[in-house]
C-alpha positions in Angstrom: 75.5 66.9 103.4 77.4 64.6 101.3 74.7 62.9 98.6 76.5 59.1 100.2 75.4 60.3 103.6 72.0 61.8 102.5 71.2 58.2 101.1 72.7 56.7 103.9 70.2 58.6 106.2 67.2 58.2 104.1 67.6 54.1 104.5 68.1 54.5 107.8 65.0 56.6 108.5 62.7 53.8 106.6 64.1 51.2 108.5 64.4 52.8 112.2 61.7 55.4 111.5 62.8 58.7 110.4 61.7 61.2 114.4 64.9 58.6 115.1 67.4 60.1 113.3 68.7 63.6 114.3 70.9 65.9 112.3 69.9 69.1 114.6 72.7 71.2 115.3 72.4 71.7 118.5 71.8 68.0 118.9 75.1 67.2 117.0 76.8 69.7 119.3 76.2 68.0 122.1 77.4 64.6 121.2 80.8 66.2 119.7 81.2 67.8 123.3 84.0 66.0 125.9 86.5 66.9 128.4 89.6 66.0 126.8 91.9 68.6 125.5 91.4 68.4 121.8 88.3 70.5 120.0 84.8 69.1 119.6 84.5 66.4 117.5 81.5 66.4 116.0 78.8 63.7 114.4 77.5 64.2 111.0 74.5 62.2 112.7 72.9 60.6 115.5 70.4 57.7 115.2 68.7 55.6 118.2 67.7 52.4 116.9 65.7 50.3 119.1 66.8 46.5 118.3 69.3 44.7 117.1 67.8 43.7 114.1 67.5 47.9 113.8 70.8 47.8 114.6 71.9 45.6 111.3 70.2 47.4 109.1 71.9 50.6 110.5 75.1 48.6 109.8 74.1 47.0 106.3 73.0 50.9 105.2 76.6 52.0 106.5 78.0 49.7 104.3 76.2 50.2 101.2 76.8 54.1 101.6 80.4 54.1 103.0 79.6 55.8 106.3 81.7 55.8 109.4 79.8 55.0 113.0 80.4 55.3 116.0 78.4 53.2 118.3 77.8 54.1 121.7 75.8 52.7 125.0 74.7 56.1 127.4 77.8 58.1 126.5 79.0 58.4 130.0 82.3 57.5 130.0 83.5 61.1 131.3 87.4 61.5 131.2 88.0 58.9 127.9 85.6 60.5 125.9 81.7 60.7 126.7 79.9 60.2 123.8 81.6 62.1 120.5 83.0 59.7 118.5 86.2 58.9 117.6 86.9 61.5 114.6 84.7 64.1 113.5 81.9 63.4 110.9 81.1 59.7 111.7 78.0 58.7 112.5 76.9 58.3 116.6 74.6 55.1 116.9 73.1 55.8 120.5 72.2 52.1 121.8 71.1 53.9 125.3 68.1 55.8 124.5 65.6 53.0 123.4 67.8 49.9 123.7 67.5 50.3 127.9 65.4 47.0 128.8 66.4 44.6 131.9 65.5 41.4 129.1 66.1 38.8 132.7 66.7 38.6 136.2 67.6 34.9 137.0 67.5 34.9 140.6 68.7 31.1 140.9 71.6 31.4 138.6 72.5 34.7 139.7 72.5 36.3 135.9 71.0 39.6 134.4 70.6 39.5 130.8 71.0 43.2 129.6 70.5 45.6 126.4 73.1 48.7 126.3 71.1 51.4 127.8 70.9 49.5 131.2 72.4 51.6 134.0 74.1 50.7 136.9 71.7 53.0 139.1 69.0 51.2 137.0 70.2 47.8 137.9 70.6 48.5 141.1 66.6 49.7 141.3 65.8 46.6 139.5 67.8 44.2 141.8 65.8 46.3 145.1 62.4 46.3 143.3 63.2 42.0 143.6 63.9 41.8 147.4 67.8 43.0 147.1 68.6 39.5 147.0 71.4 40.1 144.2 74.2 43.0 143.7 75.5 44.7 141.3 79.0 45.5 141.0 79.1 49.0 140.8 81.5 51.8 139.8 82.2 54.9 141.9 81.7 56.9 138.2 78.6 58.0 137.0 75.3 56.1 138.4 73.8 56.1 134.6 77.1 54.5 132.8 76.0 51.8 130.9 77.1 48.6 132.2 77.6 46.7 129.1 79.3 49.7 127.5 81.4 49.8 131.0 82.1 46.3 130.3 83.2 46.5 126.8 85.6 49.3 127.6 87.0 47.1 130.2 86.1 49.0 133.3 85.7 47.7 136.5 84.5 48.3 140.2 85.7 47.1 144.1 84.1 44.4 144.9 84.5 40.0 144.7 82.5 40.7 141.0 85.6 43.6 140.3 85.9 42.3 136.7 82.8 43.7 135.1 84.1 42.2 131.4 85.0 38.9 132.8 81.8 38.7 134.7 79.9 38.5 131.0 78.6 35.7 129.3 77.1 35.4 126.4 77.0 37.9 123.4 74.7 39.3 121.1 76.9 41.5 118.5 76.4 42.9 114.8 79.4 42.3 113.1 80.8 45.1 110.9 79.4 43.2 107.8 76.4 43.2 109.1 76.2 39.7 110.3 74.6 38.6 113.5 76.5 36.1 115.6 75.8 35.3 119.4 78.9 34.0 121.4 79.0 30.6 123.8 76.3 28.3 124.0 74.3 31.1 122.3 75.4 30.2 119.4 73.7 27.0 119.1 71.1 26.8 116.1 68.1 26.6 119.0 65.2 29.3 120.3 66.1 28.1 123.6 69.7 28.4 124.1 70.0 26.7 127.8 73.6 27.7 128.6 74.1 31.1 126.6 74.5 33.1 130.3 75.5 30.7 132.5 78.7 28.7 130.5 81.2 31.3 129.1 82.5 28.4 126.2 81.3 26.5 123.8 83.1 24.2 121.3 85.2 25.9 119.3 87.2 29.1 119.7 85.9 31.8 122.5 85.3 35.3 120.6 83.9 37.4 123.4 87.4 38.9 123.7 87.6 40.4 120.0 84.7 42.8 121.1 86.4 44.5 124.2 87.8 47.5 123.5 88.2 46.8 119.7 85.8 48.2 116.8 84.9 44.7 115.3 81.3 44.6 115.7 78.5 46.1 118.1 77.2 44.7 121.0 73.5 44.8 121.6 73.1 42.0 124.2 75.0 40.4 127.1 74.5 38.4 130.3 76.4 39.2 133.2 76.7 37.4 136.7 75.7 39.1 140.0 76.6 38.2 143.2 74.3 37.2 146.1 73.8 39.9 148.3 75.2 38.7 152.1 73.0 39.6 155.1 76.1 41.6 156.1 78.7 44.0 155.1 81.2 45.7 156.9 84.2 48.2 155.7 87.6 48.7 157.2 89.9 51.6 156.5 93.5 52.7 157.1 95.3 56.2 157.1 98.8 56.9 156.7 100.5 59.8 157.0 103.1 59.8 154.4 103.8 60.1 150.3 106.3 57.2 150.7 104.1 55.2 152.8 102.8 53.6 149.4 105.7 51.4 149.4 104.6 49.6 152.7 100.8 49.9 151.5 101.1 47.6 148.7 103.7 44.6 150.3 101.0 45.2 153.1 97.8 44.3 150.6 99.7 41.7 148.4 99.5 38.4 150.8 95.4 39.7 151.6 95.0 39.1 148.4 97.6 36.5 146.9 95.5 34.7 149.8 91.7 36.2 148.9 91.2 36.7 152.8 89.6 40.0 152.0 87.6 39.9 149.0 87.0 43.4 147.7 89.9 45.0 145.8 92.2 47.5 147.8 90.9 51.1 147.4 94.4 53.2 147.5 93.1 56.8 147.5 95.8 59.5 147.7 94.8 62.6 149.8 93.7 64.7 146.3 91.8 61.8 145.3 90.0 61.2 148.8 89.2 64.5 149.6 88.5 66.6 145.8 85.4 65.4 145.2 84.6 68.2 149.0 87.0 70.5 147.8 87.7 73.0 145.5 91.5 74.0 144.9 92.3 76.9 147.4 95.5 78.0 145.7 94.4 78.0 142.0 94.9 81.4 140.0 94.5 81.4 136.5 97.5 80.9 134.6 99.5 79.3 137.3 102.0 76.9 136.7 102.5 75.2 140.0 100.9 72.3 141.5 98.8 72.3 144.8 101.7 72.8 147.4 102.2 70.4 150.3 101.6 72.7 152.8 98.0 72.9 151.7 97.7 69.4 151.2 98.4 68.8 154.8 96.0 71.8 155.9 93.4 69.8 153.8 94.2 66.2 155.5 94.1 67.7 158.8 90.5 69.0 158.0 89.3 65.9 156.9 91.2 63.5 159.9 93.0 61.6 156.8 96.2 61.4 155.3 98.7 61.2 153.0 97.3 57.8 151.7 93.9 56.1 152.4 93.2 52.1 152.1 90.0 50.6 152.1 88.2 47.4 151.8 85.1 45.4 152.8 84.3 41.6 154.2 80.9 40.3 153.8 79.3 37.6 156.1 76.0 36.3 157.8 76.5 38.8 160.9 78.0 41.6 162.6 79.3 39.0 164.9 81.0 36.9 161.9 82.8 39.8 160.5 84.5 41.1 163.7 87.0 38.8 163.9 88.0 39.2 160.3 88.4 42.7 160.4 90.4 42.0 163.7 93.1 40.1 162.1 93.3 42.6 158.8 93.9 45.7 161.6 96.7 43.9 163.5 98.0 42.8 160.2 98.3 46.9 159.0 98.6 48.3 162.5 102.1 46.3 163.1 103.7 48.6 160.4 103.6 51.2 162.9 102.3 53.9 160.4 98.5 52.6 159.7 95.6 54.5 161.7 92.6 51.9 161.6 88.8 53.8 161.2 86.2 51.5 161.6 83.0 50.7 159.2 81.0 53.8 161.8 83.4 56.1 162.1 83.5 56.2 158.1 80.1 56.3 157.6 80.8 59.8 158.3 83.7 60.7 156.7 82.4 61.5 152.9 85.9 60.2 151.3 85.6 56.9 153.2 81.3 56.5 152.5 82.4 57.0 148.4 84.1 53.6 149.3 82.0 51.8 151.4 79.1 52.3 148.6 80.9 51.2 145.9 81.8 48.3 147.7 78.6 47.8 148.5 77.3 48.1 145.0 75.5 51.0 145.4 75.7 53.7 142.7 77.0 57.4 143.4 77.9 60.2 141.5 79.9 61.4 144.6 83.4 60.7 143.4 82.8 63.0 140.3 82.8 66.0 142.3 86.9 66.0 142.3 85.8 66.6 138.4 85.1 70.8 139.9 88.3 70.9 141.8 89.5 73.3 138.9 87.4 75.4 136.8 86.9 74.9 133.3 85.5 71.4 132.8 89.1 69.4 131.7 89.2 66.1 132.9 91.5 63.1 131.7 92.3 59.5 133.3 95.4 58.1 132.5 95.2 54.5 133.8 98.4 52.7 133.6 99.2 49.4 135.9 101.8 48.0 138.1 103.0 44.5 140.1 102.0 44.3 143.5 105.5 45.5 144.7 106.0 48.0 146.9 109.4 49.2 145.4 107.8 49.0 142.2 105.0 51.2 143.5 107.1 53.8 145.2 109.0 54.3 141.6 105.9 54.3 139.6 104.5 57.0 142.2 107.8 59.3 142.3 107.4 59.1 138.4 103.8 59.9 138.0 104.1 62.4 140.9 107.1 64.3 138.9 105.6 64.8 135.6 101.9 66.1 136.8 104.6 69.0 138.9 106.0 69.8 135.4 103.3 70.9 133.9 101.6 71.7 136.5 98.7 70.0 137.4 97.9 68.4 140.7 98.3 64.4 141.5 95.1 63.1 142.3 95.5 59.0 142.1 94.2 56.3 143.4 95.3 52.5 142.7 92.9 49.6 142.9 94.9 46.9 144.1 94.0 43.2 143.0 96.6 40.1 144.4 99.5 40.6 141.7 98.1 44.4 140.1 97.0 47.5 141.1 95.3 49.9 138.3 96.3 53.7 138.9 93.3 56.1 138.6 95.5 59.4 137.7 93.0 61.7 137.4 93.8 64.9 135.2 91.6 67.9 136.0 92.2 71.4 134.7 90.7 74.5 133.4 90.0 73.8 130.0 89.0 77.8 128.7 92.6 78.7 129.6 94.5 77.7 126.1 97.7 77.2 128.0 96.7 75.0 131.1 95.1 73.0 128.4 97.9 72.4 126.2 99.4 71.6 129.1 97.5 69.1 130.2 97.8 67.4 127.3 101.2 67.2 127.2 101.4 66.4 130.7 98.8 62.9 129.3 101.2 62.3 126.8 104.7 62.4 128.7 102.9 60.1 131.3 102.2 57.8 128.7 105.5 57.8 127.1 107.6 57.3 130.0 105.5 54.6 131.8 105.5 53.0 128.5 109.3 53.1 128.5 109.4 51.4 132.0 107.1 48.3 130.5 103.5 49.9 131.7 100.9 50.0 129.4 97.0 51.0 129.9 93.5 49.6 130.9 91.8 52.3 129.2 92.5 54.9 127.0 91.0 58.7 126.2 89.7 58.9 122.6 92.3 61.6 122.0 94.9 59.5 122.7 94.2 56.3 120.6 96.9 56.5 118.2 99.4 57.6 120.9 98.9 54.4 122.4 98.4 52.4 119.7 102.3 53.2 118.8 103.8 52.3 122.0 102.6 48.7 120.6 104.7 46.2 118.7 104.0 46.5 115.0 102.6 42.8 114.8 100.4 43.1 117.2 98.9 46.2 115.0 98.8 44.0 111.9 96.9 41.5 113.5 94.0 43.9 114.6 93.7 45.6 110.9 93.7 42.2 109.8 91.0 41.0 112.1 88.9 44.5 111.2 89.3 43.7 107.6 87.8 40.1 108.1 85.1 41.1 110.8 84.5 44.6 109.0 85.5 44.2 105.5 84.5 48.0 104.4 85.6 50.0 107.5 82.4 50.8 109.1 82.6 50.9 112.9 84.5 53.3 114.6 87.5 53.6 112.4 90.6 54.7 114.7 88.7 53.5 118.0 92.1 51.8 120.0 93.7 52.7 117.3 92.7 50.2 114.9 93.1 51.0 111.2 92.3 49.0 108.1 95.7 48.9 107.7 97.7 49.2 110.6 99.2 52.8 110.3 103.1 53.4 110.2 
């Protein structure tokens, strides 16, 4: 242990108490454990500080001592990350284990104010415990993400409150300096800030945005809107049979959406995606090469009654009565394409790839979708999460591209694309046997060619896998890197938070 870092730790354990800060190595093992290709990258530390004001002196003691951190909420972000930071040897600042209280429920505003540890599974409790009368927008990832960290990262789930980062309002976030600073009407010099959750802007310039998926500052408090929960909801689902079939899929969801007639997002699951999380791949050997053929593909779709593609969304209304008609006019809508199979809201409570949807939908919180996560051995798992127009050429391009490089290197195409009224985000799901050295590599070259060429074609990310940061980071144009070191330079003068996190730098690299 470095003397810098032995000081460092020594502050920190007078100010957070020292049974809070843990350099077991078996505790630090953990932490530096993930799913992507690349080895373990392990913390020097971990500390669970229990406050914000905990959290600033953490931060203060980081910059007195020079030490690197890397702040997390619960760690769950499987596929980008978890929770090892973003280089080895920096120091892991949990937020979720003591920073996990509910702080508000305003049930007439329709608001949760929200510390980092905060679930969606615990949420969801919280919002049952009151009646149900509110609903979270939940993720079909894992029940006990954090939503703010969620948030930050820019995820999202299927429902009218899809955008969980635009659905915040009002921050609480240590700067990298150390500095304290609350965003919106939050801001205000008062105890009683009236606005803070319910008003996203105040005078002056909005800064909510610098925190998302950037390594300015930590966030240790947010509000975020809920949404009524209707007396009624009811699901609708389509099947068609084919690969190309996506092309129709997505001119078919555009004007439901350029319109807001149905007000969930699209769920666009491809037969892998849909069915994995039951199955285990039938045709893997260790050391093969060769993607999951067609013909067991359609053995698999055939067990299951789906196909090729699977669509899915939800209305919501007073009554059963209410919603029948609208689900009427979204079937003949599909059903005149001549390819679309309609399975109603019952028969899908049944079918476990269409229930994954209606639940997330719903806001309820499952960990069902992560069981595609076992449909190889060995634990390697990777989203790469580029976007495209609501275009159905566009799509079919995008699709034959994506398809084509996962069959080079071997790995299957699992993908699903949540489709909005002008974008769909692809869920590419990378899973692979992580003990074989080869089908590892692999997969990791197979992440990077994806990125490359869809990068080529004008597609960027939503979300990016810690290992790939700096990947992505250079498919950027070069001012657009200079303005993020210099906004890290101003926000965190000495470097402190997450260096490399999106690939921000100091100094932007060359």
């Amino acid at each position: 242990m470095s003397k810098n870092l032995e000081k460092f730790l020594s502050d920190v354990g007078a100010a957070i108490g020292s049974q809070f800060v843990d350099v077991r190595p078996e505790t630090l093992a953990r932490y530096g454990e993930h799913t992507l290709p690349a080895a373990p990258r392990v913390p020097d530390a971990v500390l669970f500080p229990s406050s914000t004001a905990e959290v600033q002196r953490v931060v203060q003691a980081a910059n007195d001592h020079g030490i690197a951190l890397y702040p997390i909420s619960t760690g769950n972000n499987i596929g980008l990350g978890s929770r090892a930071p973003a280089t080895a040897g920096q120091v892991v600042v949990d937020l979720g284990y003591r920073m996990n209280r509910i702080l508000e429920v305003n049930e007439e505003t329709c608001y949760a104010e929200l510390e980092p540890g905060v679930s969606f599974q615990m949420l969801h409790d919280e919002l049952a415990r009151r009646g149900n009368k509110l609903m979270v927008s939940a993720t079909s990832g894992p029940p006990h993400g954090g939503v703010l960290g969620n948030a930050m990262d820019r995820g999202a789930g299927y429902g009218p409150y899809f955008d969980h980062f635009g659905m915040l309002c009002g921050m609480e976030v240590v700067l990298g300096n150390g500095d304290v600073i609350r965003t919106g009407d939050g801001s205000l010099e008062t105890e009683n800030p009236l606005n803070w959750h319910v008003s996203k802007f105040s005078s002056g310039p909005s800064l909510d945005g610098l925190f998302a998926q950037s390594n300015f500052g930590i966030v240790t408090r947010v509000g975020i809107w809920l949404m009524p929960r209707p007396p009624m909801s009811k699901s609708f689902h389509f099947v068609f049979p084919d690969d190309d079939d996506i092309e129709q899929i997505i001119d078919l969801c555009r004007p439901l959406k350029l319109s807001n007639f149905v007000p969930t997002l699209f769920r666009v699951a491809n037969d892998l995606y849909a069915m994995a999380p039951e199955e285990r791949n039938s045709e893997y050997v260790k050391g093969s090469k060769v993607s999951f053929s067609d013909d067991g593909r359609k053995a698999m779709q055939a067990r299951h009654g789906l196909g090729a593609w699977q669509v899915s969304g939800m209305f919501y209304g007073p009554s059963d009565e209410a919603i029948a008609p609208l689900i009427q006019r979204v079937r003949a809508h599909f059903e005149r394409s001549g390819k679309a199979r309609f399975i109603s809201h019952e028969e899908a409570q049944a079918i476990p790839a269409l229930k994954i949807a209606i639940d997330s939908m719903d806001g309820k919180p499952s960990a069902s979708e992560l069981g595609m996560l076992s449909w190889r051995p060995g634990s390697g798992n990777s989203w790469f999460l580029p976007g495209m127009p609501m275009v159905g050429r566009k799509a079919l391009e995008l699709n034959h591209l994506g398809r084509s490089i996962f069959a080079k290197h071997g790995m299957d195409y699992i993908v699903m694309h949540v489709a909005s009224a002008r974008f769909a985000r692809g869920l590419h799901v990378l899973v692979w046997n992580k003990d074989d050295s080869d089908e590892n590599a692999r997969a990791d070259a197979c992440y990077r060619e994806l990125t490359v060429e869809f990068a080529k074609r004008g597609v960027g990310v939503g979300r990016v896998p810690s290992d790939y940061y700096d990947l992505h980071a250079e498919q950027m144009i070069p001012e657009l890197r200079k303005v993020s070191s210099a906004l890290k330079r101003a926000l965190d003068p000495n470097g402190v938070i997450s260096p490399g996190k999106y690939g921000i730098y100091m100094e932007p690299r060359a």
